[in-house]
N, C-alpha and C positions, 0 to 999 in steps of 0.2 A: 385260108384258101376255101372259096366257096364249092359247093359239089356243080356251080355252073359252069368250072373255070378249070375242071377235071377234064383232061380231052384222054380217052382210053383207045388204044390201036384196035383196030378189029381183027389184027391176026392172034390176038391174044384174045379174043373171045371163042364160043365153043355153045352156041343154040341147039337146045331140044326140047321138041313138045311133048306133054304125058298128057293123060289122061287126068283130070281135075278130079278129087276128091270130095266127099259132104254134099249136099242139097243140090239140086239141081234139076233134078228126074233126068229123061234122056237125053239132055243136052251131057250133061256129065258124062252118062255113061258113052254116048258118039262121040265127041269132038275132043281131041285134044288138042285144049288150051291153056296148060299150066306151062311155064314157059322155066328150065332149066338152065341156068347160065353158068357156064365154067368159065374160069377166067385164069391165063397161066401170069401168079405173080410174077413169075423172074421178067416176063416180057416188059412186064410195065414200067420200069425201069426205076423204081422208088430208092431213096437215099435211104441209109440203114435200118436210122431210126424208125423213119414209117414204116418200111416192112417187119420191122421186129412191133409197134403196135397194132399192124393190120394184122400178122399173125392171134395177138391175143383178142384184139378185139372179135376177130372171126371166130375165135373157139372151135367147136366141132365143125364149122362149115367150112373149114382150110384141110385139104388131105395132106398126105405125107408125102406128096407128089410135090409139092406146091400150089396145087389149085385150090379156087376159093369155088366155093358150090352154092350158086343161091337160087333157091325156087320161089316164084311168084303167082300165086295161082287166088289171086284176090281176085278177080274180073273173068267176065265172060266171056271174052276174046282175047287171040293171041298175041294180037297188037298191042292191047293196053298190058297185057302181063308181061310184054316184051318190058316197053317202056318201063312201067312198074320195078322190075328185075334190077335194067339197067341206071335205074336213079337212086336205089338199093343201093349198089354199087357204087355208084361215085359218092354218096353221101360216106360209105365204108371208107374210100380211099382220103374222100376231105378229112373226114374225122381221125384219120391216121396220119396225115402231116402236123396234127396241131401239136406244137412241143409244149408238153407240163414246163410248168416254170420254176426254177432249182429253190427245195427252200433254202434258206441261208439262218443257219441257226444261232438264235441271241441269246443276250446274258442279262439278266436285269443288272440295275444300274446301284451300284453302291449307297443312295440315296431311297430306292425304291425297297432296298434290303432292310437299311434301316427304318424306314417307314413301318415294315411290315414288322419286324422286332416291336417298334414301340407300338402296333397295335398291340400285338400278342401279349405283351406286358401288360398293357392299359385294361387289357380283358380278364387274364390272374390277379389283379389287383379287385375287379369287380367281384369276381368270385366268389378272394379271398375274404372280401367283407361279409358275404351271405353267412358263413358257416359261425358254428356257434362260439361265442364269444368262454374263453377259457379263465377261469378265476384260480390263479394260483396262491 
């Protein structure tokens, strides 16, 4: 699933603007453009598994609430911090539908055992030729 193909309800979103951080001079200190997106999981209606990887994937940005919390404050305007935020967001949501694939654990091959026996031989046998020859 692509993050273009993520469609999110808007009653499950939650906009706020701050005050931007870092460099800027007084556009920072005037304008708040960093764009805060609350998003309440339970609305968005995810099958188990995603929301048990959206949870880890989000780490500290999911409260105990169930919200996911992501600020966006790359840009100079509120627009594109919006935007920013919310493709944040669906790439979060894509990457938390994709299912790990089960490993299925093997057994080498009664062939491949042996093989590796008669290496292991073949290599004590070199060995045992180096060491010093014993005159009884």
């Amino acid at each position: 699933m692509s993050p273009e193909d993520i469609v999110i309800p808007e009653d499950a979103l939650t906009e706020k603007f701050l005050a931007a951080t870092g460099p800027g001079g007084q556009n920072v200190n005037k304008v708040a453009t960093a764009c805060q997106l609350r998003v309440d999981v339970f609305r968005l209606g995810l099958p188990p598994h995603a929301y048990d990887k959206l949870k880890s994937l989000a780490g500290s940005r999911m409260t105990t609430g169930g919200e996911l919390v992501i600020t966006a404050r790359n840009y100079r305007t509120q627009e594109a911090n919006r935007e920013d935020a919310r493709k944040r967001l669906a790439e979060l949501i894509a990457a938390a539908h994709v299912r790990q694939a089960k490993r299925r654990p093997t057994k080498p091959s009664r062939a491949a055992k042996a093989k590796r026996v008669d290496a292991k031989k073949g290599r004590g046998a070199i060995k045992a030729a180096r060491a010093k020859v014993k005159l009884d």
